[in-house]
C-alpha positions as CSV (number, residue, x, y, z in Angstrom):
1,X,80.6,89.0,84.9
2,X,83.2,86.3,85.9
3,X,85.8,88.9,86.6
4,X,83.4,90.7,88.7
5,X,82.6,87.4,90.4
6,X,86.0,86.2,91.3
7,X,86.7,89.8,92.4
8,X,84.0,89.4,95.3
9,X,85.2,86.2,96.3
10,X,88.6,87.3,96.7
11,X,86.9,89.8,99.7
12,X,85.4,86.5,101.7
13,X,87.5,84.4,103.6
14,X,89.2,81.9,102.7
15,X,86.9,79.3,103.7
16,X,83.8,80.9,103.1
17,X,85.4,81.6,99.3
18,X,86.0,77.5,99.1
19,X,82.5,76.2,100.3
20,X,80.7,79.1,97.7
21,X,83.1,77.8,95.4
22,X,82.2,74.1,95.9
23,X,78.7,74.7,96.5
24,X,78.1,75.9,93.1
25,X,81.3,74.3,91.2
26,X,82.8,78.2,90.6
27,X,86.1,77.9,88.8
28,X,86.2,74.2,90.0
29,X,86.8,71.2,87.3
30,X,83.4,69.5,88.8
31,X,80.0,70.4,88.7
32,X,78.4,71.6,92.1
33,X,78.9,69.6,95.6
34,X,75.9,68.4,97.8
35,X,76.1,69.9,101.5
36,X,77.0,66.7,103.1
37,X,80.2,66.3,100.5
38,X,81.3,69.9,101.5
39,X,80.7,69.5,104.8
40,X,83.0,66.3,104.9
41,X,85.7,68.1,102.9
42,X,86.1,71.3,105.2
43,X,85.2,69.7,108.6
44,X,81.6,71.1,109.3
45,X,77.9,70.0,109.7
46,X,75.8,70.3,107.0
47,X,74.0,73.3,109.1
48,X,77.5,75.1,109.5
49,X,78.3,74.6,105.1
50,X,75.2,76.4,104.9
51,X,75.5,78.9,107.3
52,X,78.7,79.6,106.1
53,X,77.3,79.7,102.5
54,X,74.3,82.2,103.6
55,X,76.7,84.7,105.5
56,X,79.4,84.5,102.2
57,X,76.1,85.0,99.6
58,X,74.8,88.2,101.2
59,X,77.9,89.6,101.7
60,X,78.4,89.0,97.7
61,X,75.4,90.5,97.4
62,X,76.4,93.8,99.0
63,X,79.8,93.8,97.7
64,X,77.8,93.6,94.1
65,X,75.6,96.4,94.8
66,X,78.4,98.8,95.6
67,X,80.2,97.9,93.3
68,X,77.1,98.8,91.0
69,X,75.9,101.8,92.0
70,X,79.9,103.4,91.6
71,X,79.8,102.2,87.9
C-alpha cells in the first residue's frame, strides 16, 4: 500500500505532492500540519492549501482506481 501510495504522488505536481504530503505527515519525520502551518510554508491562503489538497486527493483517487481495475 505505501508503494502504491508514493507511486500516485509521484504523478501530482510537485507542490500539490508537498502540501498532501504535509497535510497528512506522508513520508515526513512529523505528524500532520494544520492548514494555516502549510499555508505559511508554501506561500498560500489556507483556502488555496485546501484547494490544492482537494484537486491532488481526487486525482489520487482516480489514479487508484485505474490502477485497480488493471490488477
Amino acid at each position: 500500500l505505501r508503494e502504491k501510495i508514493r507511486r500516485i504522488l509521484a504523478t501530482l505536481s510537485p507542490r500539490t505532492e508537498k502540501i498532501i504530503r504535509l497535510r497528512f505527515g506522508i513520508g515526513e519525520p512529523y505528524e500532520e500540519m494544520t492548514l494555516q502551518k502549510i499555508a505559511d510554508q508554501v506561500g498560500l491562503t489556507k483556502m488555496g492549501v485546501t484547494l490544492v489538497q482537494n484537486k491532488g486527493l481526487l486525482k489520487m483517487k482516480k489514479k487508484g482506481d485505474l490502477d485497480d481495475s488493471r490488477a
